[in-house]
C-alpha positions, 0 to 999 in steps of 0.5 A: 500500500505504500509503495503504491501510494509512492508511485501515484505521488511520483507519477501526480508530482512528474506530470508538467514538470517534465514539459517546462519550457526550456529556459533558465526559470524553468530548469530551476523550478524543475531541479528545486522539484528533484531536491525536494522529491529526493529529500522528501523520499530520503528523509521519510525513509530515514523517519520510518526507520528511525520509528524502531529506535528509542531517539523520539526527538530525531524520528519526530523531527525527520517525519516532520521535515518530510510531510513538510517537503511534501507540503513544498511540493504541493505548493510548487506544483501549484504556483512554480514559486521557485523562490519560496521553495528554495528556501523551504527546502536549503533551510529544513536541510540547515535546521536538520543538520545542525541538528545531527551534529547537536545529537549526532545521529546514529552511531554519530555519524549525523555530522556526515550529512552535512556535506550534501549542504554547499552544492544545494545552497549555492544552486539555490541562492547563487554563489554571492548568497549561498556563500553568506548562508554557509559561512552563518551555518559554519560558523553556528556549527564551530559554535555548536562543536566548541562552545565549553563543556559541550554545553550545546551537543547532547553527544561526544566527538573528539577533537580530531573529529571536530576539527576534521569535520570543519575543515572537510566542510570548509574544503568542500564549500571551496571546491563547490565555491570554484565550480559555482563561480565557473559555472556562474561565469560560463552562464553570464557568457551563454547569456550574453551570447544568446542576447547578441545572437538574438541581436543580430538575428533581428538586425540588418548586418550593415546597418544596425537596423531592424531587418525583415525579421526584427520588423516581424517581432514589431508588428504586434507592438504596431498594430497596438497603437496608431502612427504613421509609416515613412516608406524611404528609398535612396535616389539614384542609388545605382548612379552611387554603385556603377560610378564608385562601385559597390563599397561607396553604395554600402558605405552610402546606406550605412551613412544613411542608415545613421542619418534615419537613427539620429532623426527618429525618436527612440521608440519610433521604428527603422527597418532596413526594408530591401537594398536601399530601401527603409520603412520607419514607423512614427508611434502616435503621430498625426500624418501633419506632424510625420510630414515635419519629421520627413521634411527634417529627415529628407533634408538632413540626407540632402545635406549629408557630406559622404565621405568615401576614401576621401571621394564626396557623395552626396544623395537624396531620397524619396519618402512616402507617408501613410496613416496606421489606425484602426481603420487602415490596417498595417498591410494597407499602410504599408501599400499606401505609403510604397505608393506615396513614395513612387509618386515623389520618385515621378514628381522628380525625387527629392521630396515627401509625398503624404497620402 
């Protein structure tokens, strides 16, 4: 009966456990489950065992930390509140190990436990905190073990053993401490890695501009809010390729590229569309006011000294502006304003067309 009630435990504890999505959160929620899963199984085990011997306190205290554990279980299935959890479980097993070095558990070999304490704390809390927690254990326990006449251990260790056991702790809490650091090291590398890889997935490689799929993650931010569009395109831009090559034609969209940037508000989106070819997005502008900030925007470009190994290049652009509201859809929008953008390149180039 209590190997079946075990097993529907397990199975009712491992169900969504195992289909966390695959992120830091939830590989912490998932890895504070085992711990208290294990300690849970251990502990119980260890209570039910301790019912045949005459030590009353130590038996009532490990069937309470374990219904205690399970009581975290429940409660982390519930909520994923890894961070509560994770202090249940780090210090129940303080409490209990202090505890068996105060009575020494069986044949004194209580104070063994211990050591299963550094890589749970420092996993639990990080390294910086975890170490604190540790040095407040290590020293409650030198406490406990040398404090005059024994007065807070109901057992006897000798000295050797004393010092042995403070040590041996201190040893592992540095190999754990080392391994903690490098591993929190390499995490602060993988993250930093992941984040400019997401980066450079969402911008264009010559510009710094968002690309098509940069413009993709934005589209819900969009669609959210009214605004207005500003479809842009470089005139003559193949003049600039077929006369200094396309080294000049590159550098040009990236000074161009920096030229959009500077006259844009922070919020406000540019994408480098297609060769030289730029959408931007005006957030919860009038097209009035967009059409100022076109006119600023064309003829800061106008004005743009382009330097190219020591070659001046000077260019213009053609912009089209449209209105995004609730009445006029993104996809609209954009067709809108493409078209407002053929109509300056026809009027002569050089200017804004509003739609």
């Amino acid at each position: 009966m209590l190997a079946r009630t075990m097993r529907m435990l397990l199975q009712y504890f491992q169900e969504g456990f195992y289909n966390q999505e695959n992120n830091e959160e939830a590989l912490k929620i998932y890895l504070i489950y085992i711990f208290s899963l294990v300690g849970f199984i251990f502990i119980f085990l260890l209570g039910l065992n301790g019912i045949h011997t005459s030590n009353i306190i130590l038996t009532s205290l490990l069937l309470g930390g374990s219904a205690l554990l399970l009581l975290n279980l429940f409660y982390l299935k519930a909520t994923n509140n890894y961070i509560i959890s994770g202090y249940v479980v780090l210090y129940l097993f303080f409490a209990l190990m202090l505890y068996l070095v105060y009575a020494g558990g069986v044949e004194n070999t209580g104070p063994l436990w211990i050591f299963c304490l550094p890589p749970i704390a420092l996993y639990i809390h990080g390294l910086q905190r975890g170490l604190i927690d540790l040095g407040i254990f290590i020293l409650l326990i030198i406490f406990i073990l040398f404090y005059p006449n024994n007065i807070f251990l109901d057992t006897e260790y000798s000295i050797i053993f004393k010092v042995r056991i403070i040590l041996s702790f201190l040893l592992v809490v540095s190999i754990t401490a080392v391994y903690g650091y490098s591993r929190e090291k390499s995490s602060q590398k993988m993250r930093k890695m992941r984040k400019d890889l997401e980066f450079f997935l969402r911008r264009d490689e010559l510009t710094g501009l968002y690309n098509r799929r940069g413009y993709q993650d934005k589209i819900d931010t969009i669609k959210d809010t009214y605004g207005v569009i500003l479809m842009c395109d470089i005139d003559h831009f193949k003049k600039i390729n077929d006369t200094y090559g396309h080294g000049a034609g590159d550098y040009t969209i990236k000074e161009v590229s920096k030229c959009i940037y500077n006259n844009l508000r922070k919020n406000d989106i540019a994408v480098r569309w297609g060769g030289e070819e730029f959408f931007v997005f005006l957030f919860e502008v009038s097209i009035d006011n967009a059409y100022l900030v076109s006119e600023k925007l064309r003829e800061s470009i106008e004005n743009l000294y382009i330097d190219y190994n020591n070659i001046i290049i000077r260019t213009t652009m053609s912009i089209g502006i449209a209105e995004v509201d609730g009445d006029i859809s993104l996809e609209d929008a954009i067709r809108n304003a493409d078209n407002a953008m053929y109509i300056s390149k026809a009027a002569g180039r050089n200017m804004s067309t509003k739609h």
